[in-house]
PARO-32054 format. One record per residue (C-alpha): residue in three letters; x, y, z negated. Coordinates in pm, 1 decimal, padded with zeros to 6 digits. Layout:
BEGIN
- ALA,X,Y,Z
...
END
This chain:
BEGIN
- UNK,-02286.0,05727.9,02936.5
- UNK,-02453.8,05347.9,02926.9
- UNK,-02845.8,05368.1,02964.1
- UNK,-03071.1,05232.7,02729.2
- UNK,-03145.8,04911.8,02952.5
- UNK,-02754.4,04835.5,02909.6
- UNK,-02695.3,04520.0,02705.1
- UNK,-02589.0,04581.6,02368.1
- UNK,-02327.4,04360.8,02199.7
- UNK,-02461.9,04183.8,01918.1
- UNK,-02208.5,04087.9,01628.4
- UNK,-02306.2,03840.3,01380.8
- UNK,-02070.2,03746.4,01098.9
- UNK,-02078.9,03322.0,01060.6
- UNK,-02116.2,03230.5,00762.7
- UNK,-01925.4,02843.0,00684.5
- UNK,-02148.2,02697.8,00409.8
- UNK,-01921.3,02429.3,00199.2
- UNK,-02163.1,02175.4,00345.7
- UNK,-02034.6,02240.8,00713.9
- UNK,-01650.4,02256.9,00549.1
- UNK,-01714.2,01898.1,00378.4
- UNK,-01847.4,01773.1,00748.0
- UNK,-01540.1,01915.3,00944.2
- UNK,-01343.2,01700.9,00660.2
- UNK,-01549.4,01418.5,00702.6
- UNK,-01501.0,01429.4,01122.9
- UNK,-01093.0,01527.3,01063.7
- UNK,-01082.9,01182.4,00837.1
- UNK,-01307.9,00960.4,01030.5
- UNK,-01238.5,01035.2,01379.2
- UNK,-00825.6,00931.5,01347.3
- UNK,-00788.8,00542.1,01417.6
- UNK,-00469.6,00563.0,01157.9
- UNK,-00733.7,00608.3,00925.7
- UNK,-00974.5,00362.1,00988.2
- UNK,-00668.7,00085.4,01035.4
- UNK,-00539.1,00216.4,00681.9
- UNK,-00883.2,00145.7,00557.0
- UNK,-00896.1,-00199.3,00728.9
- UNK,-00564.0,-00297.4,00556.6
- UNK,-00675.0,-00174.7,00230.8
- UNK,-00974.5,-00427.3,00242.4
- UNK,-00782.4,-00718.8,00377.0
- UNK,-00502.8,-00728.8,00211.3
- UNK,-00647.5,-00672.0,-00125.8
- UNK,-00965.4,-01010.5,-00047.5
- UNK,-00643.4,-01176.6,00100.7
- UNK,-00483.1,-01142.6,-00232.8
- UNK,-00748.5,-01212.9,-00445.7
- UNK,-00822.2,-01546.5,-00239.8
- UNK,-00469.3,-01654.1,-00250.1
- UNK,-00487.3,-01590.3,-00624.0
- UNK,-00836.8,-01781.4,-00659.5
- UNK,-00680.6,-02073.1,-00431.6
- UNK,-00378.0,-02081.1,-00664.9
- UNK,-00613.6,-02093.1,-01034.8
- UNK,-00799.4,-02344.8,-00858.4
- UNK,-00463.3,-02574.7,-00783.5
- UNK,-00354.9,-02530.3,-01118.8
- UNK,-00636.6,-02608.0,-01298.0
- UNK,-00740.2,-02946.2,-01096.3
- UNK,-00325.2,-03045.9,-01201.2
- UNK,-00344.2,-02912.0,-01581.0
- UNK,-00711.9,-03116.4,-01623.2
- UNK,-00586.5,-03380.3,-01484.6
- UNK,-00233.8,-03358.8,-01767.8
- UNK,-00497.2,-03298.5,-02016.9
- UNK,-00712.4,-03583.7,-01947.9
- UNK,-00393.5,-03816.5,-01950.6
- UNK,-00330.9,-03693.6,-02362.8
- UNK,-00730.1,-03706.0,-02427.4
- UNK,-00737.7,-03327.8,-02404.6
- UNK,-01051.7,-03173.4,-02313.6
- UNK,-01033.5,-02840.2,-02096.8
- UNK,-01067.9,-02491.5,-02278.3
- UNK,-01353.8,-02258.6,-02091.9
- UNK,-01171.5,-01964.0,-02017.1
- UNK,-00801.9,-02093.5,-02142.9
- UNK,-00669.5,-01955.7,-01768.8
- UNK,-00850.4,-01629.6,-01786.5
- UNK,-01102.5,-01407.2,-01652.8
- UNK,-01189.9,-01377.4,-01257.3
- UNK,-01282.1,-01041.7,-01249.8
- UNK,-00916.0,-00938.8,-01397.5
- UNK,-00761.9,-01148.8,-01147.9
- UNK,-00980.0,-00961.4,-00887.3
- UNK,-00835.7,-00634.3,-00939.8
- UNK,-00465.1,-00755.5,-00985.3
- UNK,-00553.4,-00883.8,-00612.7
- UNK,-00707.7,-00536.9,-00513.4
- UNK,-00400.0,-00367.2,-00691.0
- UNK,-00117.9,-00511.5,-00540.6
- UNK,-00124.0,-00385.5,-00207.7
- UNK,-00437.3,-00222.6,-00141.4
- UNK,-00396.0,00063.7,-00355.2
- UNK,-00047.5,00136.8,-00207.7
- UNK,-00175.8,00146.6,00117.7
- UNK,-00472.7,00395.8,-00026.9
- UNK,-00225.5,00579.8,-00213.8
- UNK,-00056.8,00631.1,00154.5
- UNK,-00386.4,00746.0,00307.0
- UNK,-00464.0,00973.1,00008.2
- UNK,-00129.6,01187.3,00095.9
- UNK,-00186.5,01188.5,00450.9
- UNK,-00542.7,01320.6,00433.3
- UNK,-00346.7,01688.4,00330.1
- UNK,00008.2,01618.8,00447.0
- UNK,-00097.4,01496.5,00840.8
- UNK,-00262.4,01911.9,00845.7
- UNK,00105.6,02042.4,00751.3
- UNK,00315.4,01870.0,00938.2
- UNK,00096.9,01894.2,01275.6
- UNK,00026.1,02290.8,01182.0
- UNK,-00375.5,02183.0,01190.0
- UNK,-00407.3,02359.9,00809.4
- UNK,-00330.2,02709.3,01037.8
- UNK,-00665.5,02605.9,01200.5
- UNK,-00850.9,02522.3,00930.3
- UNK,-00734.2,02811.9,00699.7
- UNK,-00825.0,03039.4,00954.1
- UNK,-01171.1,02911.2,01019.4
- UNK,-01251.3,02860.5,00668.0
- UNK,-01028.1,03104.5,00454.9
- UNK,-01137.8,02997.3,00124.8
- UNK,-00884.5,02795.2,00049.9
- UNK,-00994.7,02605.4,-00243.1
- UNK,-01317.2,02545.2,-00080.0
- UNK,-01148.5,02287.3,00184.1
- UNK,-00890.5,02120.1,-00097.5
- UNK,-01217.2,02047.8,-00265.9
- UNK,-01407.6,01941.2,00062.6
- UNK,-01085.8,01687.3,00087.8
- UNK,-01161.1,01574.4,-00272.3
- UNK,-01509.1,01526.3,-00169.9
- UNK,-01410.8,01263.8,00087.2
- UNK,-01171.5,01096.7,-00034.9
- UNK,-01348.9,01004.1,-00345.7
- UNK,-01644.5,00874.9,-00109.6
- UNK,-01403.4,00668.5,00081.4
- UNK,-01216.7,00524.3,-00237.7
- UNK,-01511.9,00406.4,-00365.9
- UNK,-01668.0,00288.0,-00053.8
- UNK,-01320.2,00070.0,00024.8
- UNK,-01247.8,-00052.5,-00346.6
- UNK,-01611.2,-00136.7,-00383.3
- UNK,-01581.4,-00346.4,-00112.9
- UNK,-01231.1,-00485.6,-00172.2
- UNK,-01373.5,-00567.2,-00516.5
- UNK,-01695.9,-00717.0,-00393.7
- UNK,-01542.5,-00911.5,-00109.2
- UNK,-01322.3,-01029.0,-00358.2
- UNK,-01467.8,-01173.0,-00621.9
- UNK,-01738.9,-01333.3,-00399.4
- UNK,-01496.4,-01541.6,-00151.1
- UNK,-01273.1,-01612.4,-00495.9
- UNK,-01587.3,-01757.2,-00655.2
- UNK,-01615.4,-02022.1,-00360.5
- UNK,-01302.2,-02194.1,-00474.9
- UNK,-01366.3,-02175.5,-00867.4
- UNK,-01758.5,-02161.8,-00929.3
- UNK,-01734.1,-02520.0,-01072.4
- UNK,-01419.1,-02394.1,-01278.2
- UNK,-01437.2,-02421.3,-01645.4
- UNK,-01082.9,-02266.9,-01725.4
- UNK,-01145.7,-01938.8,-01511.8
- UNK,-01385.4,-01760.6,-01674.5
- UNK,-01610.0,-01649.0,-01392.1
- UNK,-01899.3,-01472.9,-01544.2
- UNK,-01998.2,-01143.0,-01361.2
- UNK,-02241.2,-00985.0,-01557.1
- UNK,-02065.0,-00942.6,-01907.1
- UNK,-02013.7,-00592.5,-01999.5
- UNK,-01650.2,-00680.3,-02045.0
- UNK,-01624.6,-00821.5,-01635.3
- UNK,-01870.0,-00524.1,-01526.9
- UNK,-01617.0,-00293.5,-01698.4
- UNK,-01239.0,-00433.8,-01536.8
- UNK,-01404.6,-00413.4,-01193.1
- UNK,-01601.2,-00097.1,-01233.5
- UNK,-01322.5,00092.4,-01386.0
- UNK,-01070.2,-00040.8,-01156.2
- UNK,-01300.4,00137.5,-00878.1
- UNK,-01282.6,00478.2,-01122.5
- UNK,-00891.7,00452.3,-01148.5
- UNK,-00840.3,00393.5,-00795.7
- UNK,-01048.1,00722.9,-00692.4
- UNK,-00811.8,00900.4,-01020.2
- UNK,-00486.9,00799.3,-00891.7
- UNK,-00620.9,00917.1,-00499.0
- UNK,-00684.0,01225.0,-00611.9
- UNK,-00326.8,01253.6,-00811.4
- UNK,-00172.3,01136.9,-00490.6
- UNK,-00367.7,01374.5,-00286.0
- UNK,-00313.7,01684.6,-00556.2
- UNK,00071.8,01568.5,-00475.1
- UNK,00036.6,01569.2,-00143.3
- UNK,-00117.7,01944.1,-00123.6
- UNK,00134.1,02113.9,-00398.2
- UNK,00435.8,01914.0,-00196.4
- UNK,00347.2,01967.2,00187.6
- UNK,00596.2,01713.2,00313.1
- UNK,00460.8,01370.6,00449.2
- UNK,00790.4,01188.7,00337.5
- UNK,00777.4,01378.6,00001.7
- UNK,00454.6,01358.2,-00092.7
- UNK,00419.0,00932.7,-00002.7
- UNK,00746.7,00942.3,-00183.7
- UNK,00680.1,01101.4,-00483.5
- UNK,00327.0,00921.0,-00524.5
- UNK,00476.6,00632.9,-00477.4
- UNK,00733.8,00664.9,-00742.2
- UNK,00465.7,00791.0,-00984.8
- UNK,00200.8,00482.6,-00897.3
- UNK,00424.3,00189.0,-00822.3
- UNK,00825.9,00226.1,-00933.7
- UNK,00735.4,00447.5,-01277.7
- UNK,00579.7,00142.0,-01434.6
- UNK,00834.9,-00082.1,-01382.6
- UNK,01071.1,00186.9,-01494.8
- UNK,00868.5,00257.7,-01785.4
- UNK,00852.6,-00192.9,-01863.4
- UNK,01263.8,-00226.3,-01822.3
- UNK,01316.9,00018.0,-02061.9
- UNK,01020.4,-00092.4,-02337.9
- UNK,01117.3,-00448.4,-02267.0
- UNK,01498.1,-00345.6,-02366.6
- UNK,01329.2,-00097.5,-02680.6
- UNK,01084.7,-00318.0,-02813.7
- UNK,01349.9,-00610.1,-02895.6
- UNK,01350.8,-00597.2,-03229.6
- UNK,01038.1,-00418.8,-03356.4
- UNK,01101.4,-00039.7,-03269.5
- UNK,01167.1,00201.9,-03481.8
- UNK,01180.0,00558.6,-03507.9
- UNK,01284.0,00749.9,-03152.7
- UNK,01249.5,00406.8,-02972.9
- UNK,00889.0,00341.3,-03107.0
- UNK,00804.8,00748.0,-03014.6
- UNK,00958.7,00656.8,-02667.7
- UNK,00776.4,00302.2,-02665.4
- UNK,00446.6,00491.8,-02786.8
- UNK,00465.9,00801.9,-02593.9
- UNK,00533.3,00558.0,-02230.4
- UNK,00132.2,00438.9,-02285.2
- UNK,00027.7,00789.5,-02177.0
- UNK,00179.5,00733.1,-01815.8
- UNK,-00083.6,00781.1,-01512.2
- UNK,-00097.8,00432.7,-01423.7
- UNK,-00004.1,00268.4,-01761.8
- UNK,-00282.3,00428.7,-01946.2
- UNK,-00512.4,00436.8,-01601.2
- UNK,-00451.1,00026.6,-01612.9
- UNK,-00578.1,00009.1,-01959.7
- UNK,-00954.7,-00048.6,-01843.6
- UNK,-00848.2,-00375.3,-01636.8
- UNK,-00741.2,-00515.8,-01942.1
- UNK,-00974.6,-00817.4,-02107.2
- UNK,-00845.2,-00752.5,-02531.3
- UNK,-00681.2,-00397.0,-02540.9
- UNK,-00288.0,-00407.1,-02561.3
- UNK,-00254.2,-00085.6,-02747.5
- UNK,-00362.1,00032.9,-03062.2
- UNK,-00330.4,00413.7,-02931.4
- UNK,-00556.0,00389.4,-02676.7
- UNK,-00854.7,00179.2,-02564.5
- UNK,-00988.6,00091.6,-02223.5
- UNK,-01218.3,00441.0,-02178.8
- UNK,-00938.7,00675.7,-02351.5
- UNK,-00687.1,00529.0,-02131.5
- UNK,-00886.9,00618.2,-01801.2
- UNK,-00968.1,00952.4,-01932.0
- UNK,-00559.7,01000.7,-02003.9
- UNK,-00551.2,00910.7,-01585.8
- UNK,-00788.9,01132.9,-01552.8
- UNK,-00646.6,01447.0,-01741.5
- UNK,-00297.2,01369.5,-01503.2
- UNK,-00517.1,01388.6,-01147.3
- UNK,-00679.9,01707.1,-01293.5
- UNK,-00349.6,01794.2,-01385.5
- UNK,-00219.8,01737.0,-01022.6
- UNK,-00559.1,01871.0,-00880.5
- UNK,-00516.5,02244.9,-01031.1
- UNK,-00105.3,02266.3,-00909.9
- UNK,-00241.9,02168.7,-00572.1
- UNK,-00506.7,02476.3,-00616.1
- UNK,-00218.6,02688.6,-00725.5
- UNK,00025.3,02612.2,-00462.5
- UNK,-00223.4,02642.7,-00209.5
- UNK,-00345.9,02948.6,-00312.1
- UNK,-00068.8,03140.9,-00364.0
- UNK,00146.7,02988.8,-00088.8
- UNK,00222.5,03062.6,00322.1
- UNK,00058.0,02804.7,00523.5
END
């Protein structure tokens, strides 16, 4: 029989608040080098873009000013378009593939290592850490795109702030919108890629298949209008021409776009169409998860 002096074994249930989930994300995310180096390549390749692209409207305007001064031709403000647009073509190109990458890994790296066994076991409320991983990744989209897009347009201005055919005003609501929404599709299509990620489980399958749906789907989708659209479509072909629009990326792309292109849908509708396909993605991934071994 123990005696009352013996030491009695105290057992306290933890409790893991979603606060202390979202910081175990946070330390997962920001404690791998891969991550910080896919970070680093986001930012640099997308200013290196968008520099190359400011050095190059910067060329071509000093050679068409000085065709147009040889006919008498005084230069158009804004004939060669807006900055800001160019800015986010820059960010686009590269950066968000590399993002797109990084937004797959976040869930994928867990499976393929057997760390998710870990974390499922320490904090069994599944949809709690899927939506700690949403947490972080939309900080660190925004953080990286805002500074892609700042970087950007500021080292770009250096070469064309005397321009008169680039269109380089910042604070029009038209240039606040294309590089403000380009910041809000980027964190839409992350969390599409990362919903893909989490419902697919595969590293290879889930960069695949988000890469597919962000990059190779719109060129699909252009061959094919491009081959529809010649003459004026009708019927089926203007249903399939019509219907392409509401594509992630095609309708996500909509609110980088100075005039609207489409009659369907404007800049906002188009990046709430993106944003109906991540939530889309989002609640498969909560499903699968859910319901599914780890």
């Amino acid at each position: 029989m123990m005696s009352e002096s013996a030491a009695v074994a105290v057992h306290r249930r933890y409790k893991l608040s979603f606060l202390k989930t979202l910081r175990s994300e946070w330390i997962k995310l920001f404690t791998l080098r891969s991550s910080w180096w896919l970070m680093v390549i986001t930012i640099v390749t997308s200013i290196g873009f968008s520099v190359f692209m400011a050095f190059m409207l910067y060329y071509n305007e000093n050679y068409m000013a000085d065709v147009l001064a040889q006919n008498g031709v005084p230069r158009e403000p804004g004939a060669m378009g807006m900055w800001s647009q160019a800015v986010v073509q820059g960010c686009g190109m590269t950066g968000q593939l590399v993002f797109v990458i990084l937004s797959v890994l976040i869930i994928t790296n867990e499976y393929s290592s057997g760390m998710i066994r870990s974390t499922m076991t320490v904090a069994p409320r599944r949809i709690r850490v899927l939506i700690a991983k949403m947490f972080v990744i939309i900080f660190t989209a925004i953080l990286v795109f805002a500074i892609s897009v700042a970087g950007s347009w500021g080292l770009g201005y250096l070469f064309l702030r005397d321009s008169v055919m680039v269109d380089t005003t910042l604070t029009s609501l038209v240039s606040l919108r294309i590089l403000g929404g380009f910041v809000l599709e980027m964190v839409l299509v992350s969390l599409m890629c990362f919903g893909l990620g989490a419902w697919i489980r595969s590293t290879a399958g889930g960069i695949g298949a988000a890469v597919f749906v962000v990059m190779l789907l719109p060129l699909i989708r252009q061959m094919i209008v491009g081959f529809l659209a010649n003459p004026e479509p009708t019927g089926w072909r203007k249903w399939l021409v019509d219907g392409s629009l509401f594509l992630p990326t095609i309708a996500g792309g909509l609110i980088t776009e100075v005039e609207p292109s489409s009659s369907l849908l404007g800049p906002w509708e188009g990046l709430g169409v993106l944003g109906g396909w991540a939530l889309l993605a989002i609640i498969i991934a909560f499903i699968a998860t859910a319901r599914r071994d780890v």
